[in-house]
DRENTIKE-508963 format. One record per residue (C-alpha): x, y, z; residue number from 1. Coordinates in Angstrom, 1 decimal. Layout:
% DRENTIKE-508963
c1|c2|c3|pos
X|Y|Z|NUM;
...
***
This chain:
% DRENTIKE-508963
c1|c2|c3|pos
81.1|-52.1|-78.6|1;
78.3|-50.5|-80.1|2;
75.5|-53.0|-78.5|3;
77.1|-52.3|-75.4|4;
77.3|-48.9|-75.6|5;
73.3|-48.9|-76.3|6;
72.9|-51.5|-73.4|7;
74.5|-48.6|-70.9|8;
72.5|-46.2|-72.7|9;
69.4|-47.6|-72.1|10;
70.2|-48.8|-68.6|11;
71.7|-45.0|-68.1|12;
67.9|-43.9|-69.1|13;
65.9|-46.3|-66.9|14;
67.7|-44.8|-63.9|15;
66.9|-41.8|-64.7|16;
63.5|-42.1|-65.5|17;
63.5|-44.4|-62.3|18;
65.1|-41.3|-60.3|19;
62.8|-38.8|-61.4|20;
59.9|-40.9|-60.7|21;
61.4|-41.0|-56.9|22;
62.2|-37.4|-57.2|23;
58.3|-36.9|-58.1|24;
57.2|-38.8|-54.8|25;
59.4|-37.5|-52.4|26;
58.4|-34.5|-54.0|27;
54.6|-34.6|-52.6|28;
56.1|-35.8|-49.4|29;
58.2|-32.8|-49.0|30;
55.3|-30.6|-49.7|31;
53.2|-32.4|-47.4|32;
56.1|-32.4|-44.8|33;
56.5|-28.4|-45.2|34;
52.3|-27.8|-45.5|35;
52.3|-30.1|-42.2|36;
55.2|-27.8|-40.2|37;
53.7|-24.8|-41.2|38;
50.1|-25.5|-40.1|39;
51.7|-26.5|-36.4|40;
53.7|-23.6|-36.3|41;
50.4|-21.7|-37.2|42;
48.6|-23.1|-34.9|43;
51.0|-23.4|-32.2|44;
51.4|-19.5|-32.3|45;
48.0|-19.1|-32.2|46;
47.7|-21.9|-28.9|47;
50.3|-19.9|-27.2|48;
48.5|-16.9|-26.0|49;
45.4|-19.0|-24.8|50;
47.5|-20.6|-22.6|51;
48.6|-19.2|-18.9|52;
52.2|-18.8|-18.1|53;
52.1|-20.2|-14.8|54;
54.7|-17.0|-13.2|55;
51.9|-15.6|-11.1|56;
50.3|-18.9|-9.1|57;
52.2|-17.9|-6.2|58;
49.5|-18.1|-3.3|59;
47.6|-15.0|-2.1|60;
46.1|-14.3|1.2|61;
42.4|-14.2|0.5|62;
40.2|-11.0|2.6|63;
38.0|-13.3|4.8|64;
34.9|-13.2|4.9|65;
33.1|-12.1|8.5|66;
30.1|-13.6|9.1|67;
27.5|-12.9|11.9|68;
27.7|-16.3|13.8|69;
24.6|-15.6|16.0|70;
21.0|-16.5|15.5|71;
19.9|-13.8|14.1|72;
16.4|-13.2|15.9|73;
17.8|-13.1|19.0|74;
17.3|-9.3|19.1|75;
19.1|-9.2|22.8|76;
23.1|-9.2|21.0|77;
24.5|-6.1|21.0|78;
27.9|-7.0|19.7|79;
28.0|-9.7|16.5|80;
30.2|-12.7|17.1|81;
31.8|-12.7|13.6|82;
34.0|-15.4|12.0|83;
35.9|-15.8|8.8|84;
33.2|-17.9|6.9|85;
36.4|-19.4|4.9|86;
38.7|-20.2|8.0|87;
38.2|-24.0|7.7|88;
38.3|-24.5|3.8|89;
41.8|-25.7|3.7|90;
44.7|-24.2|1.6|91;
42.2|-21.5|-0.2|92;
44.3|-19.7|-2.2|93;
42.7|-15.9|-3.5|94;
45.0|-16.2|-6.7|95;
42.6|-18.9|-7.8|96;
39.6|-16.1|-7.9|97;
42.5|-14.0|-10.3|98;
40.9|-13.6|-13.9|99;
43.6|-11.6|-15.6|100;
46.9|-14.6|-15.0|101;
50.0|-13.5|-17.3|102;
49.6|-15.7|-20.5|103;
52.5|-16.5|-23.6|104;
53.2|-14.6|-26.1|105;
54.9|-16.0|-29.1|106;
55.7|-14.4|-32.0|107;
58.1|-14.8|-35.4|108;
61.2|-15.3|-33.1|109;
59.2|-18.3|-31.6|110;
58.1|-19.2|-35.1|111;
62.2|-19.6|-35.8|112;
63.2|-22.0|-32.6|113;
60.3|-24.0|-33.7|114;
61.9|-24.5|-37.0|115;
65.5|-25.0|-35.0|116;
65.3|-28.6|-34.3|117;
69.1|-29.7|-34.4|118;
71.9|-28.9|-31.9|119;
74.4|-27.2|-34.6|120;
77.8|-27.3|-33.8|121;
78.9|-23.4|-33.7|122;
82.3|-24.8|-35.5|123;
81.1|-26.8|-38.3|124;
77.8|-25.1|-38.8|125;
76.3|-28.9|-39.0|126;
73.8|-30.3|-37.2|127;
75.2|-31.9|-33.8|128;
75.2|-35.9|-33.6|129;
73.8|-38.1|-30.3|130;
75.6|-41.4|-31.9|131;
73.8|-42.1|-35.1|132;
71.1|-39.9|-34.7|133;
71.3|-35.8|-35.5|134;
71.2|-34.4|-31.7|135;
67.5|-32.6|-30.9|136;
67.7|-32.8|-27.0|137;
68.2|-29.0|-25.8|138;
67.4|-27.5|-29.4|139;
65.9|-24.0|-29.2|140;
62.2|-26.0|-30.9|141;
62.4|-28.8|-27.9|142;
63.2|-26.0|-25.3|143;
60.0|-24.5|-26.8|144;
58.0|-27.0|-26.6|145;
59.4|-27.8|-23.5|146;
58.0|-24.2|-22.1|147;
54.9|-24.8|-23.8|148;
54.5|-28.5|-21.4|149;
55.6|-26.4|-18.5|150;
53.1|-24.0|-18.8|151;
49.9|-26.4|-19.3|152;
51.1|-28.4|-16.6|153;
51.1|-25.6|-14.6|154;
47.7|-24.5|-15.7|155;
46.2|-28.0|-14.9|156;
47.7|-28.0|-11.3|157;
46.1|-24.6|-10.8|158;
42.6|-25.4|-12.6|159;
42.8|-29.0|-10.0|160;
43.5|-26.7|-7.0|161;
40.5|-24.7|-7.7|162;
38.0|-27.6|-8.7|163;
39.2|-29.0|-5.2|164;
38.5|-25.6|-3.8|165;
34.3|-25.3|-4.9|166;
33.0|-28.2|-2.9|167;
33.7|-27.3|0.1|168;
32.8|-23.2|-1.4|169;
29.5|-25.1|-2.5|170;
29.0|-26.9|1.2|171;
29.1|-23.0|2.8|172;
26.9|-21.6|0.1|173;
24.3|-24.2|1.0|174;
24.9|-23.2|4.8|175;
24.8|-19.5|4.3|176;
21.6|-20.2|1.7|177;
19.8|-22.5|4.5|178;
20.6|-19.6|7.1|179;
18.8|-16.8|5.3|180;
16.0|-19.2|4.0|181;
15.4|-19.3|8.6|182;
15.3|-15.6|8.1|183;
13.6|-14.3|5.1|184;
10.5|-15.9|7.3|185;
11.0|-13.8|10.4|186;
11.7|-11.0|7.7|187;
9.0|-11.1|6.1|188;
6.5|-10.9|9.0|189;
8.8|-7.9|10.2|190;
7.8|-6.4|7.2|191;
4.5|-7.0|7.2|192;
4.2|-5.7|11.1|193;
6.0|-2.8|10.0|194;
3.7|-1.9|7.2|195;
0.8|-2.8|9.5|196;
2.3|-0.4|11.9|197;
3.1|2.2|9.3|198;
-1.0|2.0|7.9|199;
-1.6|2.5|12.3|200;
0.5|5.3|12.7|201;
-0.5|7.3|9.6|202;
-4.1|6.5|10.6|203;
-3.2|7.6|14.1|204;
-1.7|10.8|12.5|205;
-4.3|11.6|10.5|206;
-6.8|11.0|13.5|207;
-4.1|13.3|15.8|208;
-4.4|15.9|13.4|209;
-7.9|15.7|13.0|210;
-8.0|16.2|17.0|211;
-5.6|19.1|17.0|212;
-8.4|20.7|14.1|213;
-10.9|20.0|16.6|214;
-9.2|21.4|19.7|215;
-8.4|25.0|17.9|216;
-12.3|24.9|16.4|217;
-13.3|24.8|20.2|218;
-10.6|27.0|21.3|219;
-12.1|29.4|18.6|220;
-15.4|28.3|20.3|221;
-14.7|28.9|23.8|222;
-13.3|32.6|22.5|223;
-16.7|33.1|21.0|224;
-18.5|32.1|24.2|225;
-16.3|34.1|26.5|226;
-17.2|37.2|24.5|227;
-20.8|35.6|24.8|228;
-20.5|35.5|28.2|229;
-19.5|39.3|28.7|230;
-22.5|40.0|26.2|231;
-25.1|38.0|28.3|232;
-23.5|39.3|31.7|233;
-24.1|42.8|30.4|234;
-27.5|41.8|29.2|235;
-28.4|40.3|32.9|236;
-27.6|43.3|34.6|237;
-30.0|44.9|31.5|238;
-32.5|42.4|32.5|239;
-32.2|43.3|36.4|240;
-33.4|46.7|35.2|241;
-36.4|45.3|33.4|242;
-37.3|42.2|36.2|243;
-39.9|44.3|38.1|244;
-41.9|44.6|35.2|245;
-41.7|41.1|34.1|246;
-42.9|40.2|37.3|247;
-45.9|42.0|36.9|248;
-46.7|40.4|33.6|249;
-45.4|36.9|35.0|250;
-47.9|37.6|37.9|251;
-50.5|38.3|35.6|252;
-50.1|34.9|33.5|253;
-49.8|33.0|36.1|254;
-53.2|34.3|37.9|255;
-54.4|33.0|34.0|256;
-52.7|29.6|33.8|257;
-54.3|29.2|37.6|258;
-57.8|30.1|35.9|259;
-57.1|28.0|33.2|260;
-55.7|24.7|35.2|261;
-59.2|25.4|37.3|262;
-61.7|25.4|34.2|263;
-59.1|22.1|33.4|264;
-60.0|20.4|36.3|265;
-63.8|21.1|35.7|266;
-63.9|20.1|32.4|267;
-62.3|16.6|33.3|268;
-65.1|16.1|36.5|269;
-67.8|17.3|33.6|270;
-66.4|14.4|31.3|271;
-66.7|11.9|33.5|272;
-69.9|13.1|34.8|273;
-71.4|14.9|31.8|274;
-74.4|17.0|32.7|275;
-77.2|17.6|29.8|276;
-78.4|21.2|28.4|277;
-75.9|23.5|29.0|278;
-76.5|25.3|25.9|279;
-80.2|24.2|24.5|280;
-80.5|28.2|25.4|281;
-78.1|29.1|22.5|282;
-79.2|32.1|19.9|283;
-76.7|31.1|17.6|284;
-76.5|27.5|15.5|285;
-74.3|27.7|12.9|286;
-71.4|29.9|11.7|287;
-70.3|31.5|8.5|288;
-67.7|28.8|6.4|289;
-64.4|29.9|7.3|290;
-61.5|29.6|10.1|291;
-62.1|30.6|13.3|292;
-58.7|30.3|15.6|293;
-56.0|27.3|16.6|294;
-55.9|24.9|18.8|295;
-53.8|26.3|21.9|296;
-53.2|22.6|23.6|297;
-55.0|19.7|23.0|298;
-55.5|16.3|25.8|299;
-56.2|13.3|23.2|300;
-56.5|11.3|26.1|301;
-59.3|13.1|28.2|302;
-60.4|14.2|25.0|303;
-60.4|18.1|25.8|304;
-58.5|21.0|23.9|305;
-58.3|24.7|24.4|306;
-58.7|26.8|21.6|307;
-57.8|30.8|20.6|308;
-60.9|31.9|18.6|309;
-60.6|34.9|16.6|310;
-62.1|37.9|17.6|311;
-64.7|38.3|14.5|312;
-65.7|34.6|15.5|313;
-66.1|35.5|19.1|314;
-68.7|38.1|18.3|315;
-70.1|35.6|15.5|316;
-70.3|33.3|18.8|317;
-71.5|35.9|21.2|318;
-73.3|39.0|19.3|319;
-71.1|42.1|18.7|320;
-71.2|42.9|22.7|321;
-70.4|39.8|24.0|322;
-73.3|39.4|26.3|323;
-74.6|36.4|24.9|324;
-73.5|32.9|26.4|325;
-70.9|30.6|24.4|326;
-73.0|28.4|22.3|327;
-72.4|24.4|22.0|328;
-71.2|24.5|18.3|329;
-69.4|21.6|16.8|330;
-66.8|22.9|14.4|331;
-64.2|21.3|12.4|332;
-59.9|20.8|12.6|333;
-57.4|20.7|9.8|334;
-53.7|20.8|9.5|335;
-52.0|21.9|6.8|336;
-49.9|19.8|4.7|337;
-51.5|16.5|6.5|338;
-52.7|13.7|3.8|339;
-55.6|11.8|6.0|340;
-58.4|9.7|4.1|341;
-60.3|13.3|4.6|342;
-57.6|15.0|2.9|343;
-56.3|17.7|5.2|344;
-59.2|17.1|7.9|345;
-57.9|15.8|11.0|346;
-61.3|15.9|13.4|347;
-64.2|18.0|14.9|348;
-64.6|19.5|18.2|349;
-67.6|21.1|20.4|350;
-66.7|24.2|22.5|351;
-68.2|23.9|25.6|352;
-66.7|26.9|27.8|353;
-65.4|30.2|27.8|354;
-62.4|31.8|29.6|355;
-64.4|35.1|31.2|356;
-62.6|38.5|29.1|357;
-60.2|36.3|26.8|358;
-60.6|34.1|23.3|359;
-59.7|31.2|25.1|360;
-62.4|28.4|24.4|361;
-62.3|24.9|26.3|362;
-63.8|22.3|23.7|363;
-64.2|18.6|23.6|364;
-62.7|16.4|21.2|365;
-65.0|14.1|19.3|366;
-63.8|10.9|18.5|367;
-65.9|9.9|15.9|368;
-64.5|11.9|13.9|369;
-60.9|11.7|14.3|370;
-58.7|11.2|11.2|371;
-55.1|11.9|14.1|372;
-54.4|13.1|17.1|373;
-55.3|16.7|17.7|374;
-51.8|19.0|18.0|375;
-51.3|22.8|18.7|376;
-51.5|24.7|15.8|377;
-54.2|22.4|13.8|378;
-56.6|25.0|12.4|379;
-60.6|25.6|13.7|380;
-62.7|25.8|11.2|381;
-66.7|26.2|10.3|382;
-68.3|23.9|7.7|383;
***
């Protein structure tokens, strides 16, 4: 009795050592099982809200979109012939452009139905059975889950609609891109016309204004010669007053500049027929160093010039009364300022003939001696 009673012992203890050694594995497995339910629970929480609820796909009339059907350089339309740009891209729905689509929203209460995976029997309070099996089919996880399919389904319908919708959304952007890359060309040279035309009109401007300047300067000018006008009128009708005794004096020149042109005229036939001696009867040879008067006019090309003496070198010429006849005396010319090989020497002359009761002298120009053509106002000089 007693061997037996040690054989049942010692079975009794290997069972149990054998059930705990089952009860350590299933243990880890359970542990494993609960680590693994929570982590899907966690994560399917935290999946929920990324995902759209699919309640608000219902279609939306899109705006259209008017678009100028026209070539637009032809600058004779008035009126635009506009059409909806998106009239033939079939079924476009505007809810597909809609950013903000209602998404899930799980929380704890979700976190219990997914950890509600029987049907229990309200009665019992035990798990429902579908033959052999515990019944899942309609549990609050499976109806869940069931949602959660629903709504990704949904999603994936709605993301195929609008990949379905961009190629033909691409083939207009390529139309409405190749119909502005015809026009940027024709803009462009607008542009630059109207900037061309811009630089014109502000050069016209600024020559307009310059003009208008101009016209009230001679405005101002024509004023000033109006009141010059009433000046000068009342200094004609002065000048009236004082014309008889200008034509005395004008009578008297011009009795001289008909003397003068005379002895001219006789100097020229005594150039080209020079007679010898005139003045070999001369008292007189030379003169003090000194200027003597200014040329008056001077003919470089008959080589004669008429010159003012001074009165001291008249009587130095022709004694203190005059009386004696005009001696043949070379004397020299000079200008002031002039830079000649001579310096300021320009050439000499012989005086050859007086003008009867004035200082007027005609002389001949000697060539030989010429540094420049003789001018009025070149001073006479003796060496």
């Amino acid at each position: 009795m007693n061997k037996a009673l040690h054989v049942f012992v010692y079975l009794f203890l290997i069972g149990v050592g054998v059930s705990l050694w089952y009860e350590y594995q299933l243990n880890d497995k359970r542990t494993e099982l609960k680590d693994r339910n929570r982590m899907m629970e966690d994560y399917l929480i935290r999946v929920a809200p990324l995902v759209e609820a699919g309640n608000d796909y219902d279609p939306t009339e899109s705006e259209p979109i008017m678009m100028d059907s026209d070539d637009p350089t032809d600058h004779t339309k008035v009126e635009p012939n506009e059409v909806n740009l998106l009239e033939d891209v079939d079924d476009y729905n505007a809810a597909l452009e809609k950013l903000d689509h209602n998404l899930l929203s799980w929380g704890e209460d979700e976190r219990k139905k997914l950890r509600e995976i029987y049907i229990i029997d309200p009665e019992t309070g035990k798990p429902m059975m579908d033959g052999t099996e515990k019944l899942t089919r309609g549990s609050p996880e499976q109806l869940l889950l069931e949602e959660l399919i629903k709504a990704l389904s949904s999603q994936k319908e709605q993301l195929k609609k609008t990949r379905e919708a961009l190629p033909p959304l691409r083939e207009k952007i390529k139309y409405v891109a190749n119909e502005y890359n015809k026009v940027t060309p024709v803009l462009r040279s607008h542009v630059a016309t109207n900037i061309q035309q811009k630089a014109q009109i502000e050069d016209l401007t600024k020559k307009n204004t310059a003009l208008l300047e101009k016209q009230v300067e001679y405005e101002n000018q024509i004023k000033e010669k109006e009141l010059e006008i009433v000046s000068l009128r009342d200094e004609v009708e002065t000048a009236k007053n004082e014309t008889e005794v200008v034509k005395e004096d004008l009578d008297k020149q011009n009795k001289m500049i008909e003397l003068l042109k005379k002895q001219i005229q006789d100097l020229i036939a005594q150039n080209k027929n020079p007679v010898g001696g005139g003045g070999s009867g001369s008292v007189v040879s030379t003169l003090p160093f000194g200027d003597k008067g200014e040329i008056l006019r001077a003919n470089n090309e008959d080589m004669f010039a008429i010159v003012k003496l001074t009165p001291e070198a008249m009587k130095q010429l022709k004694g203190d009364d005059l009386q004696r006849p005009m001696p043949m005396l070379e004397l020299g010319v000079k200008r002031a300022g002039f830079n000649g090989a001579a310096g300021e020497f320009v050439g000499r002359i012989r005086l050859r003939q007086e003008v009867p009761g004035k200082n007027y002298v005609t002389c001949d120009i000697l060539t030989n001696w010429a540094q420049d053509e003789l001018k009025p106002g070149d001073v006479v000089f003796a060496e």
